[in-house]
Backbone bond lengths (Angstrom), bond angles and torsions (degrees), N, CA, C in turn:
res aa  C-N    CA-C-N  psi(-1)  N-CA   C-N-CA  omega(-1)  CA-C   N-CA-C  phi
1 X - - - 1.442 - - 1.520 109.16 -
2 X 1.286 112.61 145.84 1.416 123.60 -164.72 1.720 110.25 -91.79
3 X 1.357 124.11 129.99 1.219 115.38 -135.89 1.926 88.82 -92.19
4 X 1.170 146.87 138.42 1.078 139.61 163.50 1.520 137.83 -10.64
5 X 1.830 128.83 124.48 1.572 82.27 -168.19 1.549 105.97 -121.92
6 X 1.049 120.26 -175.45 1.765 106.12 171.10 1.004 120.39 -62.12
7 X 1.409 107.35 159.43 1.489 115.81 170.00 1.487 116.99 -49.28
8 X 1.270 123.18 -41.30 1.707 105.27 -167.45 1.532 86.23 -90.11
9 X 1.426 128.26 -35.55 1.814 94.87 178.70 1.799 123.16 -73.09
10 X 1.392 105.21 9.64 1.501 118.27 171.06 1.526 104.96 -77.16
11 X 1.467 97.95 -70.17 1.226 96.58 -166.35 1.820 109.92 -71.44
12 X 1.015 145.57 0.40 1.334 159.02 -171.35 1.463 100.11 -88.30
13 X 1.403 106.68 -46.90 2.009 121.29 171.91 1.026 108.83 -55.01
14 X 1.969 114.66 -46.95 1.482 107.92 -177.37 1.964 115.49 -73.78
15 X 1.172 84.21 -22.59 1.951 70.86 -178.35 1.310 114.00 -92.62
16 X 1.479 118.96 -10.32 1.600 107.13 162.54 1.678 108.79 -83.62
17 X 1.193 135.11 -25.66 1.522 136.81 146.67 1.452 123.78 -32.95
18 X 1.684 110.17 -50.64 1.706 104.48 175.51 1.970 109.49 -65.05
19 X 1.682 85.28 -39.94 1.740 99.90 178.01 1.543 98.35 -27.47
20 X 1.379 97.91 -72.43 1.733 120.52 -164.44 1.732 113.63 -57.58
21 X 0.984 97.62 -46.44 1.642 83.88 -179.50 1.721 106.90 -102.67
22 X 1.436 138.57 20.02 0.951 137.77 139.12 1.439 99.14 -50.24
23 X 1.154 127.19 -52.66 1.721 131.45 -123.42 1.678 83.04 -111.70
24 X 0.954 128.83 -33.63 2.161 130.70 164.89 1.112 105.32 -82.96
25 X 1.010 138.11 -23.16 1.154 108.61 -179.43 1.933 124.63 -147.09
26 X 1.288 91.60 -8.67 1.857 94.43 159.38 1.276 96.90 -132.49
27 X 1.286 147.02 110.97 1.578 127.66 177.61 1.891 72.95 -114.40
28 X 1.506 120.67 -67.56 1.191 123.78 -147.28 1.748 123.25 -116.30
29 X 0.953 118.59 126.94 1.476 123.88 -153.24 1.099 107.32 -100.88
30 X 1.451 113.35 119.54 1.464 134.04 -169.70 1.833 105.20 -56.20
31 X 1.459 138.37 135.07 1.042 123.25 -136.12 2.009 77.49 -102.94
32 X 0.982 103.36 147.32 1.725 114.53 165.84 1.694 113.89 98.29
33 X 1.512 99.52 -13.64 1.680 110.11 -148.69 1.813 84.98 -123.47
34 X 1.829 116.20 173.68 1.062 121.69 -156.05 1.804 74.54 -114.94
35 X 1.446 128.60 -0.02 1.464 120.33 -165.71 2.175 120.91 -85.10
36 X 0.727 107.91 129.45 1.787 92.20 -176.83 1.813 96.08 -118.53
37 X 1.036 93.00 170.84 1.952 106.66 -159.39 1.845 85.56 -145.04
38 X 1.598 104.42 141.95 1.336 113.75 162.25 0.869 114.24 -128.24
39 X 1.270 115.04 178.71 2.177 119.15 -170.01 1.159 98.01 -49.06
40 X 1.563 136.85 -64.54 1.730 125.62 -153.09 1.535 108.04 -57.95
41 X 1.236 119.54 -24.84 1.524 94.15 -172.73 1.651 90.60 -105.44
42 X 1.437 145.23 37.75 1.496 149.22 165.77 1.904 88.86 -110.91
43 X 1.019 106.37 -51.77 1.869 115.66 -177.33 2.009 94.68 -52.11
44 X 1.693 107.03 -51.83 1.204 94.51 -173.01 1.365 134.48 -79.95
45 X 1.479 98.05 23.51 1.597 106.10 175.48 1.371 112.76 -74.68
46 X 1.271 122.22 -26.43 1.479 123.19 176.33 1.163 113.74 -83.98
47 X 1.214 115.99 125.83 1.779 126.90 -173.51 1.665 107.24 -50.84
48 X 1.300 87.60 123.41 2.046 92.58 160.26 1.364 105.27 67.11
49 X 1.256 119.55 -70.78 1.294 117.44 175.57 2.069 120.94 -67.03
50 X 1.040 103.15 -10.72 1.479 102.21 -178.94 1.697 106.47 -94.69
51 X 1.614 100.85 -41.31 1.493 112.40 165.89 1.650 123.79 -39.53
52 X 1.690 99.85 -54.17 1.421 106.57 -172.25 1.427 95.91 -74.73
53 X 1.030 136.73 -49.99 1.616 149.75 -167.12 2.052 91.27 -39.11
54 X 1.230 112.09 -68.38 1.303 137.93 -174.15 1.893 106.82 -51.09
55 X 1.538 112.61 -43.07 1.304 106.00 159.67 1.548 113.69 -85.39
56 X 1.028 130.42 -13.81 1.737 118.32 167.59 1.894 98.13 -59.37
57 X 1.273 127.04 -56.81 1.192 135.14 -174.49 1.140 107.87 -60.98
58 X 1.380 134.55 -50.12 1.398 125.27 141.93 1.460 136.34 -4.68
59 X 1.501 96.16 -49.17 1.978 109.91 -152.02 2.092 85.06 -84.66
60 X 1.250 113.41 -29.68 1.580 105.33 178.46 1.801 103.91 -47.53
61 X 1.481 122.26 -55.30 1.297 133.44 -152.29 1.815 87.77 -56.02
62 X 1.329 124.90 -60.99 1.146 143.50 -179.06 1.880 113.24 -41.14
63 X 1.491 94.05 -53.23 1.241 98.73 -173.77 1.712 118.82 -71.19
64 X 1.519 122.05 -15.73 1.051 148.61 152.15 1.150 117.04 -39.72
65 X 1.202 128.22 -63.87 1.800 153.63 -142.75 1.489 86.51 -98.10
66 X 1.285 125.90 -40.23 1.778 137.41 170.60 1.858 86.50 -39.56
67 X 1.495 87.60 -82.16 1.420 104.75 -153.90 1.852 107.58 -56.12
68 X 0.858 125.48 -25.86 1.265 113.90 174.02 1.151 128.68 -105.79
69 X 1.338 103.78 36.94 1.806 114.00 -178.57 0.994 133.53 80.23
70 X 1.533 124.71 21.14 1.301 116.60 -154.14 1.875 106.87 -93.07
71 X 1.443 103.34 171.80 2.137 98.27 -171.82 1.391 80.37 -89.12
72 X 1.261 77.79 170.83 1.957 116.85 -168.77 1.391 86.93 -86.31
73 X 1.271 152.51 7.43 1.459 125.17 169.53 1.895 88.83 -123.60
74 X 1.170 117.05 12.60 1.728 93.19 162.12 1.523 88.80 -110.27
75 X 1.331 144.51 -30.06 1.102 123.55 169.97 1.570 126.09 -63.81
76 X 1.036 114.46 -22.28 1.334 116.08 169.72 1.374 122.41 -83.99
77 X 1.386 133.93 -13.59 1.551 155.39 120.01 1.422 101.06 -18.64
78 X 1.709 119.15 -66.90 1.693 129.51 -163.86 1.597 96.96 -55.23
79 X 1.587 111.20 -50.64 1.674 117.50 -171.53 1.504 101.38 -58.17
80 X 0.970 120.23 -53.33 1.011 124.89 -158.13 1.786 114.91 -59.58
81 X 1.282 107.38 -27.28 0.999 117.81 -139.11 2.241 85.67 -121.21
82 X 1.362 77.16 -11.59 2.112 97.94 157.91 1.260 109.06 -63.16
83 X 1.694 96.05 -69.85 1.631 108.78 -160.03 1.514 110.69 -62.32
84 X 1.510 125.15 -41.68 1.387 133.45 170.77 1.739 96.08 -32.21
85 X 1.144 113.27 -70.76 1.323 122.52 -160.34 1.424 114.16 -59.83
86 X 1.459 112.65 -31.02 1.422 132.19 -175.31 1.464 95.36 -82.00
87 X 1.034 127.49 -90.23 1.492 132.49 -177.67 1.381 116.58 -33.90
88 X 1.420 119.44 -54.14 2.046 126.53 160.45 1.634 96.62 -31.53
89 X 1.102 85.17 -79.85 1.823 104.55 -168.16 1.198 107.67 -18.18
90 X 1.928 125.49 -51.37 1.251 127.92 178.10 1.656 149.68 -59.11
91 X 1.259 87.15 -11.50 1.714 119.75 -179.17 1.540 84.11 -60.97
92 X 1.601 106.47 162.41 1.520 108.08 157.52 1.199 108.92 -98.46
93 X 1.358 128.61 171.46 1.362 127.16 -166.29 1.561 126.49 50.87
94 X 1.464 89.71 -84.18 1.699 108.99 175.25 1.939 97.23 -30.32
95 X 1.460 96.60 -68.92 1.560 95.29 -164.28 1.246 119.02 -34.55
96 X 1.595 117.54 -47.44 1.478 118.66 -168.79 1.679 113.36 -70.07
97 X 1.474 119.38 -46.33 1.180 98.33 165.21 1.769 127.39 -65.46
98 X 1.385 122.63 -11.88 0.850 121.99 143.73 1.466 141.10 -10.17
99 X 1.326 113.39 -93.93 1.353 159.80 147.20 1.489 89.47 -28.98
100 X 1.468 146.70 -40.17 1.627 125.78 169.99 1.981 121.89 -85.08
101 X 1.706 83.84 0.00 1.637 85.81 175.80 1.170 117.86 -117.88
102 X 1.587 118.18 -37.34 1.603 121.74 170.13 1.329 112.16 -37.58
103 X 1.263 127.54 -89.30 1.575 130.16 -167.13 1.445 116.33 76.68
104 X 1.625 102.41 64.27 1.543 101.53 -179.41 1.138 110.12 -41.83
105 X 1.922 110.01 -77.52 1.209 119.67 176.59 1.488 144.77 -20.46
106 X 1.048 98.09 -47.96 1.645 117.91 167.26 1.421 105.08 -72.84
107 X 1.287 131.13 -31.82 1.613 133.34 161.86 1.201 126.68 -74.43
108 X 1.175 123.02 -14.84 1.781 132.59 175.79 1.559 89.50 -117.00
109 X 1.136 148.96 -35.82 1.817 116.64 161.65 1.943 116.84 -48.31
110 X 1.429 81.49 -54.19 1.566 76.13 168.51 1.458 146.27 -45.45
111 X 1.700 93.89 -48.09 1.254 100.86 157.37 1.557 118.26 -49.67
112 X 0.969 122.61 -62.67 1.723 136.02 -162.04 1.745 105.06 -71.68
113 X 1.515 92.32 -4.98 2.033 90.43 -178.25 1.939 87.99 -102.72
114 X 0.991 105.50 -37.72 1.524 117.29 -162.70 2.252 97.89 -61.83
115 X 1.802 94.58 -48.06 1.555 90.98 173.23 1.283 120.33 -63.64
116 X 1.760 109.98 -61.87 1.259 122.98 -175.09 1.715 113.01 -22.78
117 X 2.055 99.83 -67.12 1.323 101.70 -179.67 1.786 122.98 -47.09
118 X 0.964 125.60 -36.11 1.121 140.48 -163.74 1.115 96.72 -69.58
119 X 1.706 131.04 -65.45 1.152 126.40 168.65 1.903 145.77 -35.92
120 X 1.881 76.45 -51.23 1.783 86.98 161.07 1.792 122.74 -76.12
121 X 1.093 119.81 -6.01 1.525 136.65 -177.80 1.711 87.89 -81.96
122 X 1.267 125.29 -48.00 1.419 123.86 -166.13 1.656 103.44 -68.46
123 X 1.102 110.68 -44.15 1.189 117.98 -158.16 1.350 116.65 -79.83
124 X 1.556 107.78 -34.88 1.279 133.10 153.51 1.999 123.31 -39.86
125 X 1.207 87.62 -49.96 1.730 82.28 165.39 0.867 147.02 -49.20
126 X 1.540 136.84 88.96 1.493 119.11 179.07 1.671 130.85 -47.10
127 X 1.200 97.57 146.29 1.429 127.76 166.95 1.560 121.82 -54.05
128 X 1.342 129.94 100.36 1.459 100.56 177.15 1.679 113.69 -82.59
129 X 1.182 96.97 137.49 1.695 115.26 174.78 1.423 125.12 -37.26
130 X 0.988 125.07 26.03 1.461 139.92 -132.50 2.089 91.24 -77.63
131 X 0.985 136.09 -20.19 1.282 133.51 148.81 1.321 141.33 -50.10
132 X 1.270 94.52 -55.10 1.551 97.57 -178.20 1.357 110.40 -93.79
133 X 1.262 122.97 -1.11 1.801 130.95 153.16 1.229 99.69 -62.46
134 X 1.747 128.42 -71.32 1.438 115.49 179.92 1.388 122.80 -57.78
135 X 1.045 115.22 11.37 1.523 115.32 176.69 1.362 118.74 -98.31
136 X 1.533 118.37 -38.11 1.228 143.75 177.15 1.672 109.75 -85.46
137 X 1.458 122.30 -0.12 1.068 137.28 176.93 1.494 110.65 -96.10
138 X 1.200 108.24 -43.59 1.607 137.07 -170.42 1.426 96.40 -79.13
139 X 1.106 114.98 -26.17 1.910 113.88 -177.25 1.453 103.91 -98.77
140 X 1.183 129.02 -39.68 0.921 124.70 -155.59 2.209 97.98 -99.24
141 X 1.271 89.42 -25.97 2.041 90.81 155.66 1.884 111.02 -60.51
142 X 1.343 79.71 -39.50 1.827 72.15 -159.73 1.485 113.18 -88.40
143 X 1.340 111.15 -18.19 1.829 118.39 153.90 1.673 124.58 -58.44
144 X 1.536 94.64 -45.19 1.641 95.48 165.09 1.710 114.00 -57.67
145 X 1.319 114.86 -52.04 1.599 136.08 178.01 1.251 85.52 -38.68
146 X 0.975 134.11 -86.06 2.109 146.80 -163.45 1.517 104.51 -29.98
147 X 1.580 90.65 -62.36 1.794 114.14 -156.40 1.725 91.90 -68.25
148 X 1.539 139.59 -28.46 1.552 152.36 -173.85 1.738 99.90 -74.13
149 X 1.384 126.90 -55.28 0.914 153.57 159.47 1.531 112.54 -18.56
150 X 1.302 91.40 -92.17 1.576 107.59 -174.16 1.480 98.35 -49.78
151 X 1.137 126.16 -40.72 2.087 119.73 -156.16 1.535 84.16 -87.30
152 X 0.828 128.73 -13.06 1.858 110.83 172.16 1.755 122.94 -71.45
């Protein structure tokens, strides 16, 4: 298990992640249409070999989500969400248009932007001081106690 990482190497993961699946999976925008296409599904035009090529490029998104702490059930979401793409991809025909609508990549950054944030939001919360209030409570009881005392 991947040991937790800081905040700026979190968020540093996430912007080489948008980098990365900008560049797999929207780099270039189909001209007339609201649709964009990135290298992995242009790589997955070649049978089998463009497919597997496309999950090696894949395994970065994964290896990321490693490195910045992410739980074993959003990474297993990321795999999952590999093999869809890997296995789609393989069909003939079907696969290739496939492979221009899935968008693993762009679906496992998300995931890993969607945890990450969540995580730093947690962490982000302050603590209330809840000690040194009872402490200053406890002094300021037992000064009244004194100050009650003495005027009797």
């Amino acid at each position: 298990m991947a040991t937790p990482a800081s905040r700026e190497a979190q968020q540093a993961a996430l912007a080489r992640l948008d980098r990365f699946s900008r560049m797999a999976d929207n780099a270039i925008a189909i001209p007339f249409t609201r649709f964009r296409i990135g290298l992995e599904p242009i790589i997955g035009l070649v049978p089998v070999l463009g497919d597997f090529a496309g999950l090696v490029m894949s395994s970065y998104v994964l290896l990321e989500a490693h490195r910045a702490g992410a739980s074993a059930s959003v990474k297993r979401q990321m795999i999952r969400n590999m093999a869809i793409d890997f296995f789609g991809g393989l069909v003939p025909v079907f696969g290739d248009a496939f492979d221009f609508a899935w968008k693993a990549n762009a679906r496992n950054a998300k995931l890993l932007r969607d945890y990450l944030e969540t995580e730093l939001q947690a962490e982000a919360r302050p603590v209330f001081p809840w000690k040194p209030l009872l402490v200053i409570l406890g002094i300021l009881s037992a000064l009244t106690a004194l100050v009650v005392l003495l005027a009797l």
